[in-house]
N, C-alpha and C positions, 0 to 999 in steps of 0.2 A: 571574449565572452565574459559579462560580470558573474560575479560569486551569487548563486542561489540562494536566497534566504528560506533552509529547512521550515517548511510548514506542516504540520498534520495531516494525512490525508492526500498531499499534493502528489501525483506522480512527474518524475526526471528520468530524464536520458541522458547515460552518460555517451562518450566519446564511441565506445565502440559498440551504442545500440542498445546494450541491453534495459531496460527499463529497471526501475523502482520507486518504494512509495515510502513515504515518513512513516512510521509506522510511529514511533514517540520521540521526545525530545525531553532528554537529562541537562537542564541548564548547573545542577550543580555539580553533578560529572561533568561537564560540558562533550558530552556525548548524544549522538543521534545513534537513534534504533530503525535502522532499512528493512524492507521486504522486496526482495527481488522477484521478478512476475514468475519467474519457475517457484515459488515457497520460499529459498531459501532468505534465512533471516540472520542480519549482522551487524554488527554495533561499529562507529567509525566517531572519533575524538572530532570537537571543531577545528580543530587546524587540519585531519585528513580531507574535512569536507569543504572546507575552504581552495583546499588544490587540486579539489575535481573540479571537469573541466562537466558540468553538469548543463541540461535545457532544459525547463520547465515547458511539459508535455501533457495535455488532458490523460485521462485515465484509458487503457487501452478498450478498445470496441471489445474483447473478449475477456475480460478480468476474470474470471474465474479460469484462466489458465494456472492462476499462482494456489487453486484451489482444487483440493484431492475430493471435487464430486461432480459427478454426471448431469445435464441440462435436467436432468427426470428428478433429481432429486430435489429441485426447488420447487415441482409444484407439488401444492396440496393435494392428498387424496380425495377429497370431496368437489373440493369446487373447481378445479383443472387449472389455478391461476396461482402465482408466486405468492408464498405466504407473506405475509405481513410481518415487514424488518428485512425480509432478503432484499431488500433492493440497496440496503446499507448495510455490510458486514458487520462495519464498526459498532451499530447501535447494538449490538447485543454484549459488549466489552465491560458494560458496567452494569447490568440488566440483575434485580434481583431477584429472586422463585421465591 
């Protein structure tokens, strides 16, 4: 199996199943920041992640597994349909009020 090039965004499977997803990428730590599909979240040096034995795997049909909220809580109260931005977590990461 070739070495995974950590991308942003990308979700991998490793060896025994579990998923995760780049969540960032430290080139001058040369550290990757993971989020595994249950929440949790952890930081792995480029040589750990080089000797994972990793697949690059589209994103799971249910992502909001790794996310502590209810199908009810994305839609809007007025118009019955997913707010605008839930359909991307990430767009709200740099988002200013």
């Amino acid at each position: 199996m070739a070495i995974a090039y950590p991308v942003i965004g990308h979700w991998y499977r490793r060896t025994n199943g579990n998923l995760l997803k780049i969540v960032a990428v430290d080139d001058e730590d040369a550290t990757i920041e993971v989020q595994f599909f249950d929440g949790t979240i952890d930081e792995v040096d480029f040589d750990t992640w080089n000797s994972m034995l990793l697949e690059r795997v589209g994103a799971p049909e249910d992502w909001s597994g790794s996310v502590d909220m209810d199908p009810e809580d994305f839609v809007g109260e007025d118009s019955g349909e997913i707010p605008m931005g839930y359909h991307d977590p990430l767009s709200f990461l740099d988002r200013q009020e």
